[in-house]
C-alpha positions in Angstrom: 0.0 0.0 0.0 1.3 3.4 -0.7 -0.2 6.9 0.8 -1.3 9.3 -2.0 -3.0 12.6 -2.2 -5.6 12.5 -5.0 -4.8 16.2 -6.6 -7.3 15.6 -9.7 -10.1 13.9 -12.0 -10.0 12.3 -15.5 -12.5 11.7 -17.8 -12.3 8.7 -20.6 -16.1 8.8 -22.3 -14.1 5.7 -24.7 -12.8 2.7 -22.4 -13.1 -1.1 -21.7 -17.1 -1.7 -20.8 -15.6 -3.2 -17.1 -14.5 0.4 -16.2 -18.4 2.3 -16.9 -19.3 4.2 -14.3 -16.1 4.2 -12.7 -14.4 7.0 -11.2 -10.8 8.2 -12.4 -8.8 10.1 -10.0 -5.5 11.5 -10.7 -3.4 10.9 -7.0 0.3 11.4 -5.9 2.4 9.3 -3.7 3.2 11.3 -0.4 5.3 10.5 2.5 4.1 10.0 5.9 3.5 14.0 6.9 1.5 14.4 2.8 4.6 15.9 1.2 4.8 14.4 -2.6 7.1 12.5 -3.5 6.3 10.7 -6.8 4.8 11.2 -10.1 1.2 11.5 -10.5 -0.8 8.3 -11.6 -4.0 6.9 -12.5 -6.6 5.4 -9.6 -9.9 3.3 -9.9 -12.1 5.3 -7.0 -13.5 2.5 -4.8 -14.0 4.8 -1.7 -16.1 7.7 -3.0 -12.5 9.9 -2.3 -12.1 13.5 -3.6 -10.0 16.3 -4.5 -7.7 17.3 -1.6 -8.0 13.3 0.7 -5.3 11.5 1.7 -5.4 8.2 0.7 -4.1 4.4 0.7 -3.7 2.8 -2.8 -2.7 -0.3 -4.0 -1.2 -1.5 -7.3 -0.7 -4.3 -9.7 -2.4 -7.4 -9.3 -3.3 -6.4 -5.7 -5.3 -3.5 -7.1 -7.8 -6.0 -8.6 -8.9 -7.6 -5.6 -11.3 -5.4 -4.4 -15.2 -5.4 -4.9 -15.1 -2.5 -7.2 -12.0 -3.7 -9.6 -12.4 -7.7 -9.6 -11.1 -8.8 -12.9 -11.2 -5.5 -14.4 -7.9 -4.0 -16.0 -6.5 -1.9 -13.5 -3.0 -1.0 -12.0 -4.1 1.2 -9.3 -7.1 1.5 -6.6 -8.1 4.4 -4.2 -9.1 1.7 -0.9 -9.1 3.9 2.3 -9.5 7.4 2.7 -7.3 7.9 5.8 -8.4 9.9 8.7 -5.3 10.9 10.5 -1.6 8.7 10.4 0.4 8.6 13.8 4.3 8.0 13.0 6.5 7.6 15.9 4.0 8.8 18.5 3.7 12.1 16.4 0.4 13.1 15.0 2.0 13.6 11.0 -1.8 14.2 9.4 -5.3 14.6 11.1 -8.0 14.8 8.1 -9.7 18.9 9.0 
């Protein structure tokens, strides 16, 4: 699982049928305090998560193992929005 910060939306009107009505969000890794620290990829939304949320993703084949992206073709899946991340008994991010 990585943390990412979903920082956009995509729209594809033309894709594979498994992947109507699915939301496309644009997120970037972050470390552990939100600070980015990768390039900006691709998400399947599974979590109703928006512009601005912290979030846990996972990729490759362990992206297509949850309800929303069974056996769909997908590298990356928005799971958890997080809510606040405690590192070393330091509050790093608390969701306002």
């Amino acid at each position: 699982m990585l943390i990412a910060k979903v920082i956009g939306t995509t729209v594809a009107t033309i894709k594979d049928e498994k992947l109507l009505g699915r939301k496309l969000l644009i997120v970037r890794q972050t470390d552990e305090r939100g600070v980015p620290s990768g390039k900006p990829f691709v998400a399947i939304d599974s979590v109703d998560a928006g512009i601005g949320d912290l979030v846990l993703t996972a990729a490759g084949s362990s992206a297509r193992q949850t309800t929303v992206t069974k056996d769909t073709p997908v590298d990356a899946v928005i799971m958890a929005v997080i809510d606040s991340l405690e590192v070393e008994g330091e509050m790093t991010f608390v969701k306002s």
